[in-house]
Structures are given as structure tokens and as C-alpha cells.
RODO-2510 file (C-alpha; in nm, 4 decimals, decimal comma):
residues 402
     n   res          X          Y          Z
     1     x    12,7897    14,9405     8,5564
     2     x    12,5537    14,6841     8,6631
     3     x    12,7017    14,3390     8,8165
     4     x    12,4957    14,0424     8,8012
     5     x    12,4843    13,9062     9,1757
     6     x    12,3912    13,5805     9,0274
     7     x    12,6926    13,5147     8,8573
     8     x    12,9424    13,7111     9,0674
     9     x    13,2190    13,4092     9,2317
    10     x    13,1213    13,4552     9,5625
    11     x    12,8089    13,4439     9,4991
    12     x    12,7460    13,1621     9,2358
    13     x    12,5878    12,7826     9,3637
    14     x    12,9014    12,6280     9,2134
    15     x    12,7451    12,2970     9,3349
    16     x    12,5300    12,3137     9,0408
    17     x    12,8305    12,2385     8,8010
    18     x    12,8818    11,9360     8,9993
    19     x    12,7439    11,5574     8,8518
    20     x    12,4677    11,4853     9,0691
    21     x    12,6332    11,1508     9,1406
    22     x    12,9158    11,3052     9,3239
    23     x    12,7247    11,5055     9,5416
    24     x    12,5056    11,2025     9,6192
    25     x    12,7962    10,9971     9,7615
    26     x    12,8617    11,1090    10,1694
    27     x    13,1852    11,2194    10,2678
    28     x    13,3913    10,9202    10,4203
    29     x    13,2472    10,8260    10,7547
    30     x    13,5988    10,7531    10,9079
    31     x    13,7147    11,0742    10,7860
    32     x    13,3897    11,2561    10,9219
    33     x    13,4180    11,1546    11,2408
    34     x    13,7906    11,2301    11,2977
    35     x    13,7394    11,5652    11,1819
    36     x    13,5678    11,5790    11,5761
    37     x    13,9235    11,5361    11,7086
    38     x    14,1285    11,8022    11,5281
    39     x    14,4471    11,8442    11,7569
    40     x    14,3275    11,7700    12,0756
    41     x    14,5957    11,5913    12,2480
    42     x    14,4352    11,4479    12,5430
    43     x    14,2155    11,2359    12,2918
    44     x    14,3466    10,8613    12,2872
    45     x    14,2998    10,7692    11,8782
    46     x    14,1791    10,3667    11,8108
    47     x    14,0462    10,4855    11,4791
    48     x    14,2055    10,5835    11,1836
    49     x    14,3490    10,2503    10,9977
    50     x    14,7519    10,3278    11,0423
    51     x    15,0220    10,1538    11,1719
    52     x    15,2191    10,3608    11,4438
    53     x    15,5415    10,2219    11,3280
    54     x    15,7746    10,4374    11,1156
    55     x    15,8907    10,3073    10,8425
    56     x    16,1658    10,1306    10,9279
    57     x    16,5028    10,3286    10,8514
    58     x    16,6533    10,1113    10,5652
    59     x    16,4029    10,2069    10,3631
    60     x    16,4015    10,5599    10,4451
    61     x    16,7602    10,5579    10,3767
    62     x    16,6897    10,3512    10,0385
    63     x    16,4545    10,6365     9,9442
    64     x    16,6836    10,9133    10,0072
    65     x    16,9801    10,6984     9,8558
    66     x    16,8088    10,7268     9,5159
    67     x    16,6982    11,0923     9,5661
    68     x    17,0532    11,1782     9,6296
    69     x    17,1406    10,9538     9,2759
    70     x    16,8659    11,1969     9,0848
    71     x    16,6188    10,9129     9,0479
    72     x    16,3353    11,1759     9,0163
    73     x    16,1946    11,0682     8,6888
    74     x    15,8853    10,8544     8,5676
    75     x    15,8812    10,5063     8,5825
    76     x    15,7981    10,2178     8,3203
    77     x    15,4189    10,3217     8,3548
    78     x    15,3950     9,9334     8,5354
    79     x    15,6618    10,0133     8,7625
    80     x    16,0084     9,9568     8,8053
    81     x    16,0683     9,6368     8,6203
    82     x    16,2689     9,5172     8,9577
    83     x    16,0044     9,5998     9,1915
    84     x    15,7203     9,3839     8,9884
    85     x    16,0012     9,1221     8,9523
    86     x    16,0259     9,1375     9,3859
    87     x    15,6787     9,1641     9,4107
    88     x    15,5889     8,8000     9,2024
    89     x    15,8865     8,5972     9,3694
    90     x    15,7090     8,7417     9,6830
    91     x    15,3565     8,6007     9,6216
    92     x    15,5040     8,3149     9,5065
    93     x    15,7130     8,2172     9,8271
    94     x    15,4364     8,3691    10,0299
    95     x    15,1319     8,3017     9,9291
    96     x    15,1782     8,0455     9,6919
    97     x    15,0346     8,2928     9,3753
    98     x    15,2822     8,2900     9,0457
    99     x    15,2253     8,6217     8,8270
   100     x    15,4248     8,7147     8,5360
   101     x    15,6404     9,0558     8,6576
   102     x    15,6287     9,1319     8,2737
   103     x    15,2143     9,1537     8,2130
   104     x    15,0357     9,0341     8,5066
   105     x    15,1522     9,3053     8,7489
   106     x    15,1080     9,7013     8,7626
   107     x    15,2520     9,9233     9,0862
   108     x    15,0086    10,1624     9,1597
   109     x    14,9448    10,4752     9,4054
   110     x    14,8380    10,2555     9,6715
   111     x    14,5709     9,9948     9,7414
   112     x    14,3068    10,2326     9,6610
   113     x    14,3995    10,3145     9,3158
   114     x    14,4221     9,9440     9,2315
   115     x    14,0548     9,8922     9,3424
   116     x    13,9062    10,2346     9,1518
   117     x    14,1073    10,0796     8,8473
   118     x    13,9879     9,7766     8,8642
   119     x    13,6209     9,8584     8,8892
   120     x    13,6575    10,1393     8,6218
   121     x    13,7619     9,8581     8,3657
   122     x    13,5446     9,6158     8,4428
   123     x    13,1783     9,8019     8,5448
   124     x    12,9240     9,8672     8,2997
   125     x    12,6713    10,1001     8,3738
   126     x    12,3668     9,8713     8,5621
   127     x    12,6614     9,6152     8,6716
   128     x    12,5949     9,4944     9,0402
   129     x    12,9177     9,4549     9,2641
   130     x    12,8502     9,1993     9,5725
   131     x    13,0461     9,3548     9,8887
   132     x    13,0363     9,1518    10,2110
   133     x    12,9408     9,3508    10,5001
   134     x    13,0655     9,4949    10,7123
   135     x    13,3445     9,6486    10,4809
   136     x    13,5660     9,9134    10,3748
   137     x    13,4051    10,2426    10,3804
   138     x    13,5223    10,3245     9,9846
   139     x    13,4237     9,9749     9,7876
   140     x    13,0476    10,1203     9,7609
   141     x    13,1549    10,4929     9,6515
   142     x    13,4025    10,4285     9,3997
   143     x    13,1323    10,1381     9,2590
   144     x    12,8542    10,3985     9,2627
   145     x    13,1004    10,6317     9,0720
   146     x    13,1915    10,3752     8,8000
   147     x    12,8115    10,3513     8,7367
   148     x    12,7897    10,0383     8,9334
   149     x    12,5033     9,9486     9,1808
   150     x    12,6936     9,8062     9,5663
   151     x    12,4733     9,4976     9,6800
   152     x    12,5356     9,4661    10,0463
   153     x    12,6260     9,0428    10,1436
   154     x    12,5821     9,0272    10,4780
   155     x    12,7792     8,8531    10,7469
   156     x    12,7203     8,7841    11,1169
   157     x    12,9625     8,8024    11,4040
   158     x    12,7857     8,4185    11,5045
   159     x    12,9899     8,3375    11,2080
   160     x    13,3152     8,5588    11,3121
   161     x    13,1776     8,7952    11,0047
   162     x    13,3265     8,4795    10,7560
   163     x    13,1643     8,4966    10,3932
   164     x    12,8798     8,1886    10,3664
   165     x    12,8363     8,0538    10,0004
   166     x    12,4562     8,0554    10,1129
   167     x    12,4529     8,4501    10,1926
   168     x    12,6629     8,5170     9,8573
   169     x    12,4264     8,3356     9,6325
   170     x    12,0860     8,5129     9,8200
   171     x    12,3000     8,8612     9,6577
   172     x    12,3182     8,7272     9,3511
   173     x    12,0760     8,8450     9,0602
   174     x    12,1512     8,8612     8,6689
   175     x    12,2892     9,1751     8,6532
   176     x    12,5738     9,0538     8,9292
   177     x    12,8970     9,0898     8,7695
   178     x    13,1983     9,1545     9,0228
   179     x    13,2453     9,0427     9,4153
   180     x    13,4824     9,2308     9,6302
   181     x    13,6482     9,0321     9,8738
   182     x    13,8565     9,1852    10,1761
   183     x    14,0321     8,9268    10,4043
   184     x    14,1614     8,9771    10,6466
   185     x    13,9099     9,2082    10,6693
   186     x    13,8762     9,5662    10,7847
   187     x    13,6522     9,6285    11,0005
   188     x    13,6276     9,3117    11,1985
   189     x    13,9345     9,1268    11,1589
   190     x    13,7825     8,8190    10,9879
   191     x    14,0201     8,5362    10,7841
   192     x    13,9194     8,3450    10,5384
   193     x    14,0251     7,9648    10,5508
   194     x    14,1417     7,7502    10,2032
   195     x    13,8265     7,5251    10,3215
   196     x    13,5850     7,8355    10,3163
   197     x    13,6864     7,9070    10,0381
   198     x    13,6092     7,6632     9,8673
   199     x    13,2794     7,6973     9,8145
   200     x    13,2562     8,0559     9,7792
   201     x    13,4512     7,9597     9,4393
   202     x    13,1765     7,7146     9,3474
   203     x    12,9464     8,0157     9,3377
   204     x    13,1889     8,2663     9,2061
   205     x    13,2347     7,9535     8,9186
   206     x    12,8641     7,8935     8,8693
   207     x    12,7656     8,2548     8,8001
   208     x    13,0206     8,2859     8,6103
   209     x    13,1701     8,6695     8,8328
   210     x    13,5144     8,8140     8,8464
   211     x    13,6563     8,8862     9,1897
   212     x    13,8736     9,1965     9,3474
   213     x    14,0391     9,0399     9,6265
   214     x    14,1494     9,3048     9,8293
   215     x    14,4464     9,1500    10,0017
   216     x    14,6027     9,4768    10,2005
   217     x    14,6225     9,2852    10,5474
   218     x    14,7412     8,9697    10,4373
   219     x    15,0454     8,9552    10,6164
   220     x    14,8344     8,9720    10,9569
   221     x    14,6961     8,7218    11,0247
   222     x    14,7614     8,5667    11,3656
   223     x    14,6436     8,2196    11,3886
   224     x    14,7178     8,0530    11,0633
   225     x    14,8661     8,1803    10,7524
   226     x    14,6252     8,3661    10,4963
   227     x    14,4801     8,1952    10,2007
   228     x    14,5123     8,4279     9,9073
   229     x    14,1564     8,3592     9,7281
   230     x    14,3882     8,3569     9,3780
   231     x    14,5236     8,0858     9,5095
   232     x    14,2135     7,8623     9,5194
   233     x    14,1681     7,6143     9,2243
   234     x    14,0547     7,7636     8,8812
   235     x    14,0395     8,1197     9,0522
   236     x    14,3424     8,2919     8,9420
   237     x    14,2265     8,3724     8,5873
   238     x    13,8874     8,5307     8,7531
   239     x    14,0756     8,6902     9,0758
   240     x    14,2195     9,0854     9,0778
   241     x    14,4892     9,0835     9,3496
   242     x    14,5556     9,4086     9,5724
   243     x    14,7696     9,4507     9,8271
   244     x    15,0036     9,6828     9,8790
   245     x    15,3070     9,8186    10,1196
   246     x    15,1099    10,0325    10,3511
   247     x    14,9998     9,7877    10,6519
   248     x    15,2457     9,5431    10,7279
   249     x    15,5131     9,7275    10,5766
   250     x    15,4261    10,1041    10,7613
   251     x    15,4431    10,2743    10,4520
   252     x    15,0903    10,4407    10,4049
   253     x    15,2337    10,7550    10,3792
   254     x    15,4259    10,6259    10,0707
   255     x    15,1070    10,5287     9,8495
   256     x    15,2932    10,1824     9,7021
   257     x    15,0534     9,9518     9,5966
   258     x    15,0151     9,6729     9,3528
   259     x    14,7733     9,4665     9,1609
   260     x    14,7876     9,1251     8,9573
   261     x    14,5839     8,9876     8,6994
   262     x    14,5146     8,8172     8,3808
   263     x    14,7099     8,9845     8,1765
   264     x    14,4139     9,1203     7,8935
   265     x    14,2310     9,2613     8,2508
   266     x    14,5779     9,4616     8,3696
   267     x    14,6834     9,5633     8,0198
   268     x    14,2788     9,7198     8,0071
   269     x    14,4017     9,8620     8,3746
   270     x    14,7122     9,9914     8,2781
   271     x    14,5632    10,2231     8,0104
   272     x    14,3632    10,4275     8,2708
   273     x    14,6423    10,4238     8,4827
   274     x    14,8727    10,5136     8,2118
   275     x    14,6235    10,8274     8,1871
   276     x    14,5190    10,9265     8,5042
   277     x    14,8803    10,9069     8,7370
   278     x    15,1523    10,8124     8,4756
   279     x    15,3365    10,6048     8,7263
   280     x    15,3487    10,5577     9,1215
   281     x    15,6730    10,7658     9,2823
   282     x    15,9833    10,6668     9,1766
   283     x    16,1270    10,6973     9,5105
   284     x    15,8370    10,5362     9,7147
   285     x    15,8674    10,2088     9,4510
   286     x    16,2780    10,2279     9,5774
   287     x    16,1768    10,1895     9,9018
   288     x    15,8848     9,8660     9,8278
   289     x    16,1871     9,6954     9,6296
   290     x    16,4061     9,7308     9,9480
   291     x    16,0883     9,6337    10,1453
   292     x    16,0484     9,3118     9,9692
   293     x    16,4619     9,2982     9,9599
   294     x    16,5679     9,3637    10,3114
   295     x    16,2476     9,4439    10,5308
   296     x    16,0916     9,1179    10,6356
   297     x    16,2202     9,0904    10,9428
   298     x    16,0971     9,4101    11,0120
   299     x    15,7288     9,3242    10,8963
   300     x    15,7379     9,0127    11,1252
   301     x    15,8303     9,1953    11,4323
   302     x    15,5384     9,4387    11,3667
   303     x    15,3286     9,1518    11,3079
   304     x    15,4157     9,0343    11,6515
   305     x    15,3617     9,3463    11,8502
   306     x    15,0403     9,3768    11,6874
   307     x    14,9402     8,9870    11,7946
   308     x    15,0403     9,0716    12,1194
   309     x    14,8272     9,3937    12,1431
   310     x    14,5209     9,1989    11,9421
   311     x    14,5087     8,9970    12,2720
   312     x    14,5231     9,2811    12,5157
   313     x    14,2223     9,4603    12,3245
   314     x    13,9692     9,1723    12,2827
   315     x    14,0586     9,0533    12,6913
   316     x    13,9935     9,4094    12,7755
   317     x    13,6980     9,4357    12,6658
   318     x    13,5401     9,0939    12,7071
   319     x    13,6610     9,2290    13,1117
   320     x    13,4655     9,5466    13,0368
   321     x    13,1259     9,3263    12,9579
   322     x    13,1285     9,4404    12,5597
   323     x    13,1514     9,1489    12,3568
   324     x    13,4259     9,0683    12,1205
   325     x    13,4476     8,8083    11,8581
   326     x    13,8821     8,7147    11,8109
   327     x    14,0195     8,8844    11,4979
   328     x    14,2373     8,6571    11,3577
   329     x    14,3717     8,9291    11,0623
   330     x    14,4350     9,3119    11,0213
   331     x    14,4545     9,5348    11,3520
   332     x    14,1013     9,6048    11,4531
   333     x    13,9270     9,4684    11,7385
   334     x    13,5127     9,4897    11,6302
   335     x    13,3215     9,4783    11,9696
   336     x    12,9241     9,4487    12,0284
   337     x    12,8045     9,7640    12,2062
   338     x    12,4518     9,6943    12,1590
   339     x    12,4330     9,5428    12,5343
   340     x    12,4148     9,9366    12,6340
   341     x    12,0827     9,9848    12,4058
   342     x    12,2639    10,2903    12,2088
   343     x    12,3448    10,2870    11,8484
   344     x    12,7048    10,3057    11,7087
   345     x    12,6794    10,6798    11,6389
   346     x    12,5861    10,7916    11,9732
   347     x    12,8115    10,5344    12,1509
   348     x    13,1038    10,6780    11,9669
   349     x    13,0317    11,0171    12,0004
   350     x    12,9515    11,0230    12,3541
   351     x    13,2712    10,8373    12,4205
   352     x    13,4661    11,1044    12,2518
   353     x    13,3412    11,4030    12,3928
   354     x    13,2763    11,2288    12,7566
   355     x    13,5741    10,9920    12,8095
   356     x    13,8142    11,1454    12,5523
   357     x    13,8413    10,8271    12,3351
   358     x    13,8477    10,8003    11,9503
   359     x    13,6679    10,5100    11,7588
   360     x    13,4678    10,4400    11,4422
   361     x    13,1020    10,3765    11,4516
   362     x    13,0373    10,0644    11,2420
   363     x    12,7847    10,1479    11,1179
   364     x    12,9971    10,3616    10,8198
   365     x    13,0798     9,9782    10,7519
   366     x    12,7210     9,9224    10,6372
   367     x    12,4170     9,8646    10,8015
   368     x    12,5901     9,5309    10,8828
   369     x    12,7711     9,7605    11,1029
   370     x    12,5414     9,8671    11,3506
   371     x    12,5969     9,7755    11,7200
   372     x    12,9414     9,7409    11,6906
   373     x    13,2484     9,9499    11,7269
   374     x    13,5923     9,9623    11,4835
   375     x    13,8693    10,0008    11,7030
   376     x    14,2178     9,9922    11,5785
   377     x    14,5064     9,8836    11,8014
   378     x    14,8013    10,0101    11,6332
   379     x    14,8896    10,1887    11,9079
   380     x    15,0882    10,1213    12,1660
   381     x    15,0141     9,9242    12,4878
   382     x    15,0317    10,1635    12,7226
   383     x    14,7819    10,3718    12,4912
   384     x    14,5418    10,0665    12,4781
   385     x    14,5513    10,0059    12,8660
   386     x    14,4528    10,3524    12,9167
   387     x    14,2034    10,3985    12,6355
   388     x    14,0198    10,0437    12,7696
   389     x    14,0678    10,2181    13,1299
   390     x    13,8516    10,5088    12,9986
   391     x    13,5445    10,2618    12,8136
   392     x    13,5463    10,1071    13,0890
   393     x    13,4607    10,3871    13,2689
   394     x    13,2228    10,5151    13,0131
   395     x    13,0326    10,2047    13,0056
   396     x    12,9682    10,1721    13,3770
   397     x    12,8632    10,5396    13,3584
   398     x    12,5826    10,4079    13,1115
   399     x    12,4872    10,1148    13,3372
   400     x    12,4602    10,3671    13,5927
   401     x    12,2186    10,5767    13,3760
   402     x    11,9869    10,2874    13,2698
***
């Protein structure tokens, strides 16, 4: 008998079955580079975006409660009806944005999930989707997949990396059709005030796009409360909200998330949802209701260890020489390396392997990016001392060298 090495399993390119889309995008940069650390434990971590609180045990015992009641089945495909109902009073008393728990809110399997749906319902094929930069690593892959086209907006750390009206509009060409918006923003920290808004919404108004407000670290912010961009006059109707219960609630492991909307947009959302994951985990939406219910005194004490640790980082390394621009949201400090004449690759690859320390190149951020570093500090204090000990060490060892 004759075999056919060509078609043999081990043998066959199964890349070839692949859409050449998909094997266009690049793995995620964050992920990549993390991949270089494996289980080395005398690497300190300032990189992966992760709060290193537990969640706290109320909720844990909430979630096991419901477990031990045989709550194992699906969910209204929206989510629990009390959860949505939680989740609008929240917004409401929060951040002073009304949705109707009934139509205007779906629970999804995170943050993420809300974003892919969102831009699944509303791209056609040839749509442009503005993204200020530097952002998220996964806004520009999950746009590309949808068929859209990611237009970078950049945004300077002059500016503290805010979103000008003036930079939005130079993005903007007919085929513009949705703007992502992420404030507090990851990588750099930035907030958004109502007055900077403001005119961001003039342009959003006057050409006439839809937003995806991407509103994960809202509850961080340090210096003033945060502005929800739905909240801005005659922007609801436009505005997707996401957030979720991963960040200020340390529940990323529990993939909660939520989104609100018009309610024609989320019930075109909740059909692909409806297809694609049913319904978020019973048991994880137990523990967001007793979140929202019983948890935000927890949240605030987490948002105070992380204000006090913000302030450690950016001191450290202004001391070091690097400079730092104050973020006033989310837990990443976003520091200049570019003094040291190396780009963000090399910097954070040297600093891994030489000095044992663990941070994201920014330029996976976009080419915004470049020169800077992403360094999250969820951790705790005596990890940051130690990990600004060692960059401090590694950038003398460059000054040295030059």
C-alpha cells in the first residue's frame, strides 16, 4: 500500500486551512513576552494586567453558596435578571448613567466579549474604527477580524496621553464609523475629564460615529472621580458601555462582564451572544450580584492600596532619572525610557534576562508606544521597592555602557 506523505496528519501544512486573516494577526504582544518568564521565580512580574488581590471571601463563599444550592444551569441569555437590575442602580449612583436592566443591559464573559460583540454588530466590511494610541493590545485584532480597518489616533505624553478633538478629527475619513474609547486607560493611566469631553462629543456628533467606551478601570481613578463618556450630553444613545468585575472587583479569573446600550444595538448584540456562549457562568454572575451587593468596601480599600502604590512607582522612577507622566486611572505606571537611546523591545528584554524584572514594551500598544514602558503595580510594595531597586540598577549599568 502506498501512503501519500502529503496528506498523512503529521505531515499535512494544516496552516493552509486557516483564513489568511487569522494568520495575519500577531499573537498578543503581552502574552508573547511573558511566555519569556515561564516559572522562574526569582523574576519580579510588573506586567500582566491583574490585580494581586483575591477575590475577597464573601464572594467566594456566595459562589460556592449557590453551587452547593445546584445553581449549575443557564441563565436568562442577558443574565440573571437581579444582577442587570444591581448592575443599572450601580451606574446610576456611580456614575450618574440610567440603563434599563430589562433591554439596555447584557452580562457577558468578561470585558472582552462585550467589545468583540460590539464590533461584530456594528462593522461592515471597509468600516474604519478610530483607536487612540497607545491602547489595548486586542481593540485592533478583533477590528481586523470583524473586517474592520484600526486607524491609529495618536496621543502624546505632553498631553498626559488625553484624547484632543484636533487629533480625533485628523483620523477621521468617510469610511470612519466607530471610536473606541478606553479611560482610564491601559497602558498609560490617562483620565478623561467631563470638560475634555466635551468636545470630543462635538466631533463624535458632527460625523455622525458610534462609540465603545471601554470603561473596565473606572473605579480607579485617583484624583477625581471618572466621567463615564455615556454620561456626556446627547451621548448615551451613540455610547456602548463596558466594564466589567475583573479590575476593581479582583475577579478576572471569573470572566463577569457587562455592556449597556440602546436597546435595538444590545438586542442586535444579544443574538450573537445568544449563539456563540449562551450565557456567562451562573455562578461567576452570583458572585458580581454579591459584588455590587456587599463588596464595595472591599473595592475601595483596593482602590486605596493601589493609590498608595501609584505614588511609590512614578517617585521611583522619576528618582531613577526615567520619566513618568502621573496616572491618574487603572494600575500602570507608563515611563519614558527613551533617555537610554534603546527601543522598548530591547529595554524590556534586557531588563528581564539581566536584572530579572518583568515589563511590557509599549510598543505592543502601537507605534504610539515606543519609548515607553507598561508597568503594572498590582503588586505589592515590597515587590515594587525591590523591582525599582533592580531598574535602577539596570539603568545605571546602561549609563555606564554609553
Amino acid at each position: 500500500m502506498i501512503v501519500n506523505e502529503q496528506t498523512t496528519g503529521n505531515n499535512k501544512n494544516m496552516t493552509s486551512y486557516l483564513a489568511p486573516l487569522v494568520q495575519q494577526i500577531p499573537p498578543s504582544g503581552i502574552r508573547k513576552f511573558f511566555d519569556l518568564v515561564g516559572d522562574n521565580k526569582d523574576i519580579i512580574t510588573l506586567g500582566v494586567g491583574e490585580p494581586d488581590f483575591v477575590t475577597p471571601w464573601h464572594m467566594r463563599e456566595a459562589c460556592v453558596y449557590s453551587l452547593e444550592r445546584g445553581m449549575t444551569s443557564y441563565t436568562s441569555n442577558a443574565g440573571m435578571p437581579k444582577l442587570r437590575e444591581a448592575i443599572s442602580e450601580y451606574l446610576d449612583t456611580q456614575f450618574d448613567t440610567k440603563y434599563d436592566p430589562k433591554d439596555e443591559i447584557i452580562v457577558t464573559v468578561g470585558g472582552s466579549e462585550a467589545i468583540d460583540l460590539a464590533l461584530r454588530a456594528l462593522i461592515v466590511h471597509g468600516d474604519e474604527i478610530l483607536i487612540p494610541e497607545p491602547s489595548y493590545v486586542a481593540y485592533s485584532p478583533i477590528a481586523s477580524i470583524g473586517g474592520g480597518i484600526p486607524v491609529g489616533v495618536e496621543t502624546y505624553a505632553k498631553d498626559q496621553f488625553k484624547l484632543t478633538a484636533e487629533a480625533l478629527e485628523a483620523g477621521i475619513t468617510p469610511k470612519s464609523k466607530v471610536v473606541i474609547l478606553c479611560y482610564p486607560s491601559n497602558p498609560t493611566g490617562a483620565i478623561m475629564t467631563y470638560e475634555e469631553w466635551l468636545p470630543i462629543a462635538e466631533v463624535i456628533k458632527k460625523h455622525d460615529l458610534i462609540v465603545i467606551a471601554d470603561e473596565i478601570y473606572a473605579e480607579l481613578t485617583y484624583t477625581q472621580k471618572h466621567v463615564s463618556f455615556a454620561a456626556i450630553p446627547d451621548m448615551k444613545e451613540r455610547t456602548i458601555l463596558v466594564s466589567g468585575f475583573s479590575k476593581a472587583f479582583a475577579m478576572t479569573g471569573w470572566r463577569i462582564g457587562y455592556m449597556c446600550g440602546h436597546p435595538e444595538l444590545i438586542a442586535a448584540m444579544l443574538k450573537i451572544h445568544q449563539y456563540t456562549v449562551m450565557c456567562a457562568p451562573a455562578m461567576g454572575q452570583v458572585a458580581a450580584l454579591e459584588a455590587l451587593t456587599n463588596g464595595l468596601g472591599e473595592k475601595d480599600r483596593m482602590v486605596e492600596s493601589y493609590n498608595q502604590r501609584r505614588r511609590l512607582i512614578v517617585q521611583g522612577f522619576r528618582d531613577i532619572g526615567l520619566d513618568c507622566h502621573e496616572p491618574q486611572g487603572a494600575f500602570y505606571a507608563f515611563p519614558s525610557i527613551q533617555k537610554t537611546g534603546m527601543s522598548s523591545d530591547l529595554f524590556a528584554e534586557r531588563l528581564l534576562t539581566e536584572n530579572k524584572v518583568a515589563a511590557v514594551p509599549g510598543n505592543v500598544f502601537g507605534p504610539q508606544g515606543e519609548g515607553f514602558l507598561r508597568c503594572s503595580y498590582a503588586t505589592s510594595v515590597t515587590q515594587l521597592n525591590e523591582a525599582l531597586e533592580r531598574i535602577g540598577n539596570f539603568v545605571y549599568k546602561l549609563q555606564k555602557e554609553g
